[in-house]
C-alpha positions as MATLAB code, in Angstrom:
seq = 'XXXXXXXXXXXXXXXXXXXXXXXXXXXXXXXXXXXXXXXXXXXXXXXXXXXXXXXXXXXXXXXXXX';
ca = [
    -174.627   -6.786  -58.521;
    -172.714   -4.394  -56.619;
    -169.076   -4.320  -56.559;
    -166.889   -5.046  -53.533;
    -164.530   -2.397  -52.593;
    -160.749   -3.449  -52.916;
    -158.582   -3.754  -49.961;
    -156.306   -1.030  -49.214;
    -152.546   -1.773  -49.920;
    -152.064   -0.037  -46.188;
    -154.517   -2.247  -44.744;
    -152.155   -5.184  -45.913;
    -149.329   -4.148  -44.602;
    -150.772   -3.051  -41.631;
    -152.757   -6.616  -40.580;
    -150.264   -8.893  -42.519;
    -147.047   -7.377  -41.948;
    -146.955   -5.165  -38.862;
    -149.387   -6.977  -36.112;
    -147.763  -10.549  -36.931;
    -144.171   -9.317  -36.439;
    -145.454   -6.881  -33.360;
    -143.543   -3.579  -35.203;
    -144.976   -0.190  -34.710;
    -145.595    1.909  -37.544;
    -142.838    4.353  -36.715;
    -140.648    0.973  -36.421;
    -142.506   -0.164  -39.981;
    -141.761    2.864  -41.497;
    -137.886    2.919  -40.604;
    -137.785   -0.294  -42.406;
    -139.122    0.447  -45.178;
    -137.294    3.700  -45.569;
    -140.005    6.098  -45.247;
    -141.337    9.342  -43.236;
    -143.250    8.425  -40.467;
    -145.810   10.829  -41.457;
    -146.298    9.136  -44.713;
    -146.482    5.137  -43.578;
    -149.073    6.156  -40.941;
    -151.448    7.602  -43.180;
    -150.872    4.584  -45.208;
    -151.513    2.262  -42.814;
    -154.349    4.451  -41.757;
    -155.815    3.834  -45.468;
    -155.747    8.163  -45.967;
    -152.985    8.081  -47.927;
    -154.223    6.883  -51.861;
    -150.977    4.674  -52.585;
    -149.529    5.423  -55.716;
    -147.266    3.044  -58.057;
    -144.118    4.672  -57.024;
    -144.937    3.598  -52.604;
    -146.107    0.404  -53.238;
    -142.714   -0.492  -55.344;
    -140.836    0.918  -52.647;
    -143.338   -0.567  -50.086;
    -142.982   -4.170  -51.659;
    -138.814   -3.279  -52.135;
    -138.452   -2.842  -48.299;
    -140.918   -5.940  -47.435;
    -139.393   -7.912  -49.596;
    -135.834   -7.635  -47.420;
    -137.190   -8.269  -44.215;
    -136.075  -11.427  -42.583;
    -138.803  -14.145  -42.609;
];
């Protein structure tokens, strides 16, 4: 049985976070505290996350108004 590959953390963000609230990724990024550079080639899924973004990834989310 073959083995699905997991989801991206960028590609959460991205469809779960950015699209619903209509941000950009430069305005995503601001938010979150990060370069622009950096959020957009995790959004892009380029970037392989590592423990250290997605605490500060989940820090920044987690402060965002509802």
């Amino acid at each position: 049985m073959a083995m699905k590959k997991p989801v991206h953390p960028g590609a959460i963000v991205r469809d779960d976070c950015l699209k619903p609230l209509a941000l950009s990724i430069s305005e995503g990024a601001r938010r979150l505290g990060m370069q622009l550079t950096d959020s957009a080639e995790i959004y892009a899924e380029i970037y392989s996350s590592d423990e250290e973004t997605m605490v500060w990834t989940d820090a920044g989310l987690s402060n965002w108004p509802e």
